[in-house]
C-alpha positions as CSV (number, residue, x, y, z in Angstrom):
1,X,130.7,99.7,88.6
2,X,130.5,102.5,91.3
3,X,127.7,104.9,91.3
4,X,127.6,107.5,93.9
5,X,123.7,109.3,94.2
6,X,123.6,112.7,95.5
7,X,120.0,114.7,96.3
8,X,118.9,117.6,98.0
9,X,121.8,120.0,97.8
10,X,119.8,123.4,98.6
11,X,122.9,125.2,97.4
12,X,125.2,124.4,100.1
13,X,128.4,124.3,98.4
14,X,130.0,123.6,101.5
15,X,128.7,120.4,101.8
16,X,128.9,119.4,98.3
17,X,132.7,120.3,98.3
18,X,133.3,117.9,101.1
19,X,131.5,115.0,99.3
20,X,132.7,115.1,96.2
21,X,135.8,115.0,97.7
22,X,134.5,111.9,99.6
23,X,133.4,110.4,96.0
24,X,136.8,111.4,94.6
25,X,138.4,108.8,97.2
26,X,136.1,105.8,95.4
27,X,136.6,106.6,91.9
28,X,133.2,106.5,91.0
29,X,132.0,105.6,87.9
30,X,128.4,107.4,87.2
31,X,126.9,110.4,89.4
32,X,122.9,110.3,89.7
33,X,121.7,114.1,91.0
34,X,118.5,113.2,92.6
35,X,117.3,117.2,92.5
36,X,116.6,120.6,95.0
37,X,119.6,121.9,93.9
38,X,119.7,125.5,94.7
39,X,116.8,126.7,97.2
40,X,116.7,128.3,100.4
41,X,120.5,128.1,101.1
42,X,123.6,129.7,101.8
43,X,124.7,129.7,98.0
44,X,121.9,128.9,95.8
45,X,123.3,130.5,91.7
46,X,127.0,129.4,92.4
47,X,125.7,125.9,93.4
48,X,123.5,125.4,89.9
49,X,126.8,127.3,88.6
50,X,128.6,124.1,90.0
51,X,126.3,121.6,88.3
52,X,126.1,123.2,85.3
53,X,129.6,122.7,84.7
54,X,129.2,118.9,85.8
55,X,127.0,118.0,82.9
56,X,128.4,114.9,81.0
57,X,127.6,111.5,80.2
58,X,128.8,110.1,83.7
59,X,126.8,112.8,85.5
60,X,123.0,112.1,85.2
61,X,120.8,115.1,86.6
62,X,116.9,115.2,87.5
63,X,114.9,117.7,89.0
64,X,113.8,118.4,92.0
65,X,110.5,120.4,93.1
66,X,112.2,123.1,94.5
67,X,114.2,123.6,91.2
68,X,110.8,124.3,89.3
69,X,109.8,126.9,92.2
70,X,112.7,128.5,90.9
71,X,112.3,127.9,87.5
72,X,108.0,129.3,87.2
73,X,108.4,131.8,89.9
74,X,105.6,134.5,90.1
75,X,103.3,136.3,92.5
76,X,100.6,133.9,92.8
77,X,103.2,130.9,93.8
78,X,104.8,132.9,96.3
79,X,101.7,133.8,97.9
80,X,100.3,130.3,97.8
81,X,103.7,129.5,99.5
82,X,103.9,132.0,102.2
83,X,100.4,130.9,103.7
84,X,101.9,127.1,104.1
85,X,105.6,128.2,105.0
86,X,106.4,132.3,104.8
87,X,110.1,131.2,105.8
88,X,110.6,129.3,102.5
89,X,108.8,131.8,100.5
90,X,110.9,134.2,101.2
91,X,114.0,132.4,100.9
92,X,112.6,131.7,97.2
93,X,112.1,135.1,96.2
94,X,115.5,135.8,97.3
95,X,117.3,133.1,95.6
96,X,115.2,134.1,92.2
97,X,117.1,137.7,92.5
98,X,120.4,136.1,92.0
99,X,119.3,134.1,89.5
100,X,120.2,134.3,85.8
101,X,118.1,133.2,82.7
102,X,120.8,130.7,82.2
103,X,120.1,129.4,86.0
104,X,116.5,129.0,85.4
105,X,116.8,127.2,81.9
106,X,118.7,124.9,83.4
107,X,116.6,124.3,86.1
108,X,113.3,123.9,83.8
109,X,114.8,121.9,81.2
110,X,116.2,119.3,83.6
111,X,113.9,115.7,83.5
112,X,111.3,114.9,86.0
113,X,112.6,111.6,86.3
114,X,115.0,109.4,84.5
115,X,115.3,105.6,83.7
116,X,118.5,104.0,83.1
117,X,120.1,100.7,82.6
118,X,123.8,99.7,83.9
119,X,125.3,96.3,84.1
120,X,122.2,94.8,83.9
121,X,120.5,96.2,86.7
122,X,117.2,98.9,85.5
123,X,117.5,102.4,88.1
124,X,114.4,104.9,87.9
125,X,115.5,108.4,89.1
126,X,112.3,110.8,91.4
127,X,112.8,113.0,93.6
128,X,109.6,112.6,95.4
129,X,108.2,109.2,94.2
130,X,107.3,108.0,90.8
131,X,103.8,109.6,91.4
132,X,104.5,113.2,92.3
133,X,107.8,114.7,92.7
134,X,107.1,116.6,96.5
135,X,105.9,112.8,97.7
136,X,107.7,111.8,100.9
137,X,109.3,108.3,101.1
138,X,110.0,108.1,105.1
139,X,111.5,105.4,107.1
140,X,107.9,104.9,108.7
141,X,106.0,104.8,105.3
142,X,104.5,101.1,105.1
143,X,105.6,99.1,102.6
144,X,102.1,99.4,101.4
145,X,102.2,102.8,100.4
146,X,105.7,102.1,98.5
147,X,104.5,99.2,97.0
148,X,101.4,101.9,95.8
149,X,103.5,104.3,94.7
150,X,105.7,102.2,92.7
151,X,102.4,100.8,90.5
152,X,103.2,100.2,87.1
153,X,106.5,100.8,87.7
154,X,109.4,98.4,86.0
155,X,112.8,99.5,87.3
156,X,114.4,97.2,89.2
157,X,116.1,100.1,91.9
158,X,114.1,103.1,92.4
159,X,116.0,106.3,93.5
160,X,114.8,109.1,95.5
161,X,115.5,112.3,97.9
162,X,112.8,115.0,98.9
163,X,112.8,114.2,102.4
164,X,116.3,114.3,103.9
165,X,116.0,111.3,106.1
166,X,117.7,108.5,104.4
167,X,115.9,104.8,104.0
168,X,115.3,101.8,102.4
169,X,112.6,99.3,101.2
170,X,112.1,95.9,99.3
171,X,108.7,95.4,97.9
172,X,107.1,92.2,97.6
173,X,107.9,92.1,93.7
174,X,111.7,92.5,94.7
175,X,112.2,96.1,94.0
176,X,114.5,98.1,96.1
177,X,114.1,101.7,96.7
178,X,116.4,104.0,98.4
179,X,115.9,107.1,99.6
180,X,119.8,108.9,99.2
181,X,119.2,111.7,102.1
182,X,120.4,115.0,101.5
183,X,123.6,116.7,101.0
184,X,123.1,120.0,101.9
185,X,120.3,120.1,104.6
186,X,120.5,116.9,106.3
187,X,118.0,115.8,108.5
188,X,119.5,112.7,110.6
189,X,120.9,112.6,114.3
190,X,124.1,113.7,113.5
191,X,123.9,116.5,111.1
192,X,126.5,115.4,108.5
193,X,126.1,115.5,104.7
194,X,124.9,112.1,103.4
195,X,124.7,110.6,100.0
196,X,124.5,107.1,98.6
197,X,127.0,104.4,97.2
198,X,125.7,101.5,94.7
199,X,128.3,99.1,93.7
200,X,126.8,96.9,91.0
201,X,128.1,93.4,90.0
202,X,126.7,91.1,87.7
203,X,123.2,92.4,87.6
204,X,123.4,92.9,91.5
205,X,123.9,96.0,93.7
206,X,125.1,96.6,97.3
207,X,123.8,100.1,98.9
208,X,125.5,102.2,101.2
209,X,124.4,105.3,103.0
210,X,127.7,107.4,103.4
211,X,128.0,110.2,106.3
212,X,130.5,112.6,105.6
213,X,131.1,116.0,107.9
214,X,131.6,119.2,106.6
215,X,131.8,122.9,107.6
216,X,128.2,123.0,108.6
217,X,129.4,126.3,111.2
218,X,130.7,128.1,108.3
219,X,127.4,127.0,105.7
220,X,125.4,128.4,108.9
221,X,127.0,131.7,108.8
222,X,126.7,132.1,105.3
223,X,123.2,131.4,104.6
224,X,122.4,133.4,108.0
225,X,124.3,136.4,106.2
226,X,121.4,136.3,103.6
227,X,119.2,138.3,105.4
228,X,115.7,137.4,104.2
229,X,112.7,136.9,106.4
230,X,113.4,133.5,108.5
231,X,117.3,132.8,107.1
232,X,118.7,132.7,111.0
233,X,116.4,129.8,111.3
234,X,117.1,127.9,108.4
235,X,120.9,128.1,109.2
236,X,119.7,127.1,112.8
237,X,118.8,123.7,110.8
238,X,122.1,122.9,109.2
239,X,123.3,122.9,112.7
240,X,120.6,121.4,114.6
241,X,117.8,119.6,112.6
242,X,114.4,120.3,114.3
243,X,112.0,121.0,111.1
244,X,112.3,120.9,107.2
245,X,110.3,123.7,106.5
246,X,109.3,127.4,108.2
């Protein structure tokens, strides 16, 4: 079995058009959606649109914390925000305009997390961590604070996003967790979308971090057509990575 784990898609449909195409080529057999669907890009309502019309027993969908900024948007959350970062705050309380009832439903009702069970191997689904869905899991965290993080915890594989750095730790007890990077707003070296393939055998998996390039020029020019308060910068990003939030 071929599972392919996508996160962080900040409604960069460019991207995501270029790796499901990449998926296509692997005839994959389950997609996990690891959350941050929609916010602060350069097409946030035809991106949820997307997965929307993607749900179905081989595509398994969780939510991300920017996904329930969207979803319990109001005045006092957008201040809070733009004292920490004014750039995403305002790309929030644009993206909420375009967004339908429909879009938000979607968005609330999706699960925090998810546990699941394929050929004998047990996956937990976060965004963040197991504790708190905005938690980041970073190359440099010490195994220590995984190993906290995953307390009381049974899966065998945990799966998570949030950061847009891709990584990977074994505990002590033998429990894997990857971190799939992010599709739409990559931030590695090389700013191509990245994703994860698990191929799992006989109660075993094998994990591979898959770099795929896309139109990032043209997802640039789109989201910098937005307009609101700080978009030029955050298309800056999908060309050159500096910082994940304004």
């Amino acid at each position: 079995m071929k599972i392919a784990v996508i996160s962080d898609i900040h409604g960069n449909m460019e991207a995501v058009d270029a790796v499901m195409e990449d998926i296509k080529k692997t005839e994959c057999d389950k997609l996990f959606v690891l959350g941050d669907y929609a916010m602060a890009g350069p097409e946030p309502q035809k991106t949820i649109q997307y997965f929307i019309e993607k749900e179905n027993e081989n595509t398994i969908m969780i939510q991300g914390n920017t996904d329930l900024m969207i979803a319990d948007y109001n005045p006092d959350l957008f201040k809070k925000l733009s004292q920490q970062a004014p750039v995403m705050a305002s790309a929030l309380k644009d993206d909420v305009k375009q967004m339908s009832l429909s879009d938000k439903l979607f968005l609330k009702n999706l699960p925090a997390q998810k546990e699941i069970e394929l050929e004998g191997v047990s996956f937990l689904l976060v965004h963040g961590s197991p504790r708190k869905n905005n938690e980041d899991i970073l190359p440099d965290t010490s195994i220590e604070e995984v190993e906290s993080m995953l307390k009381d915890v049974k899966a065998q594989v945990v799966l998570c996003g949030h950061t847009h750095i891709p990584c990977g730790f074994q505990t002590k007890n033998k429990q894997t967790v990857v971190n799939a990077g992010s599709v739409g707003r990559p931030f590695t070296p090389e700013p191509k979308a990245c994703y994860l393939m698990i191929s799992v055998a006989q109660g075993k998996c094998v994990f591979e971090h898959k770099f795929v390039k896309y139109d990032n020029k043209k997802a640039s020019e789109k989201l910098k057509e937005r307009e609101f308060f700080g978009a030029d910068k955050l298309a800056e990003t999908l060309i050159n990575p500096k910082k994940r939030h304004f």
